[in-house]
N, C-alpha and C positions, 0 to 999 in steps of 0.2 A: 504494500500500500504506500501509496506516495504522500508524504508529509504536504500540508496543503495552508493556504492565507489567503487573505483577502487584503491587499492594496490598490496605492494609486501610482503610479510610472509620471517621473515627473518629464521635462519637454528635454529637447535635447541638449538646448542653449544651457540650462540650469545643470546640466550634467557635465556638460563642455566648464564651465566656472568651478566645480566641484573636482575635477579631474588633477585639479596641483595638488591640493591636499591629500589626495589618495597617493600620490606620487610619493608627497613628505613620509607620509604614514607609514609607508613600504621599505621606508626608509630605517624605521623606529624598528627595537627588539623587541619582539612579542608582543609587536602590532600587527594584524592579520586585516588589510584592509577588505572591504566586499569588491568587487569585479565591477566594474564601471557601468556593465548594463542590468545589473541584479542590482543596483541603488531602487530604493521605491519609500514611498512613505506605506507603511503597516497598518490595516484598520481594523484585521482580526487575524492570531493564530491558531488556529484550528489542530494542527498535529497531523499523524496518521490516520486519515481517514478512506471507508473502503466506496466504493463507488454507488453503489444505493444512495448510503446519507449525499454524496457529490450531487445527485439527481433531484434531492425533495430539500437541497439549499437553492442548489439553481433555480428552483421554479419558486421559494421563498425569495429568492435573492432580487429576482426580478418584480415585484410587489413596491421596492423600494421607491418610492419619485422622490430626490432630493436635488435644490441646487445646483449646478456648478459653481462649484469654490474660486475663487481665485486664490491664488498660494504665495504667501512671500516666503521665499527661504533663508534665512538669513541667522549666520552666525555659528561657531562649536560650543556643544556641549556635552560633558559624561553622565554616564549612568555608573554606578551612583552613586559617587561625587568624584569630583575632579582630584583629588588626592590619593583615591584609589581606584581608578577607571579602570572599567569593563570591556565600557561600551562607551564608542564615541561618535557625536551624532551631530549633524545640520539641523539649526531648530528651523520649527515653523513661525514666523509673527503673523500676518494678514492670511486671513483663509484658517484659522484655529477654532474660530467657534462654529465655522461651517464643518470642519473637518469632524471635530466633537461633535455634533448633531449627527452626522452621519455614522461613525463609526457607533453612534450609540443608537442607530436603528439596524446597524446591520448583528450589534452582539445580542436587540433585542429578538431577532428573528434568531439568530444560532442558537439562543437559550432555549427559546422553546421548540425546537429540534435534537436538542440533548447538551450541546456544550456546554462548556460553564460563562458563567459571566466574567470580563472585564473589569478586576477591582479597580485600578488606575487606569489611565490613557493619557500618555503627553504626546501629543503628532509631535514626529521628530522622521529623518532619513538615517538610518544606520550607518555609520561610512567606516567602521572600523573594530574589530572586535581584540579585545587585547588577553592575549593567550597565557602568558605566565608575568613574572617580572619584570616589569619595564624601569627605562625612566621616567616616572611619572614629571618629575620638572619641565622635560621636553614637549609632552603634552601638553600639561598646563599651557608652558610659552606659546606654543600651536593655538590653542584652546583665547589664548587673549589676544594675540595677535587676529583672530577672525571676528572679535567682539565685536557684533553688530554689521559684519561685513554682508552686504544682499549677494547671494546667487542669482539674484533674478528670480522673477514671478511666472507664473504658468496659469492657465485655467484647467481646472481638472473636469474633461467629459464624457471621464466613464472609471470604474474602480473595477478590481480583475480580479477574477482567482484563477490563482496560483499555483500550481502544483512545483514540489522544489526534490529534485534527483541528487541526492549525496555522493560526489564522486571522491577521488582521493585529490584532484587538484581544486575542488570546491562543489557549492551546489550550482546545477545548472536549472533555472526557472522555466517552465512552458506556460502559456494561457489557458486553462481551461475553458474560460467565459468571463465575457465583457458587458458589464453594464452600462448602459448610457446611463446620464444623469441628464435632470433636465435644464 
């Protein structure tokens, strides 16, 4: 069974501004950046799921009428906290309480299909996963040096699920299904 999500793939422009930082990152020890086109903002993780439930989301999934967001991206931050980062990520500013809205219609529809609920949600893009010891200073420096810097804005006109293939050089993402938004 293929590990499965639901996001939003931001434009290409905002990936092309995001692409030095993965550069730096790659740079860092036991900083494991993500793959330039597996960047996404996350609106649910679902796990291993077998294809039935895949079936009677999709036809939940499609129920949904929300917005088009517009997205600002702008800025680094960790999960969770910058003195011992995990996870380091591109925040959202413009486009967070659309995104919130949504991701909280799409975890109401998973709930009542069997998943669990979403205790937090911060819209954020993953850009880096940190694997063992690092230097966290260098991040940090990273981390301020972007304070407030815009990637650039997108309008988002559809959210995806995701299916994610574990390989040894990473996972590789396919679409299952594209929602429009309105």
């Amino acid at each position: 069974m293929p590990r499965c999500f639901i996001g939003i793939k931001p434009d290409p422009y905002v990936l092309e501004k995001i692409n030095p930082v993965l550069d730096r990152l790659s740079n860092q020890k036991g900083v494991k950046p993500v793959a330039l086109p597996n960047i996404h903002l996350t609106l649910k993780f679902l796990g291993e799921i077998n294809e039935k439930a895949c079936i009677k989301l999709f036809g939940a999934l499609r129920q949904i009428s929300s917005p088009k967001p517009s997205i600002k991206v702008v800025g680094l931050g960790c999960f969770p906290h910058i003195s011992k980062p995990k996870i380091i990520w591109a925040g959202i500013d413009d486009g967070s309480e659309e995104i919130t809205a949504l991701q909280k219609s799409i975890d109401e529809i998973c709930s009542c299909i069997g998943f669990e609920r979403d205790i937090r949600f911060h819209p954020h893009m993953t850009l880096a996963r940190v694997k063992e010891e690092s230097n966290s200073k260098n991040i940090k420096s990273l981390v301020e040096e972007y304070h407030g810097f815009s990637f650039g804005s997108f309008t988002a006109y559809e959210f995806i699920f995701f299916q994610s293939k574990l390989t040894p050089q990473g996972p590789i993402y396919s679409q299952a299904s594209v929602f429009p938004l309105l």
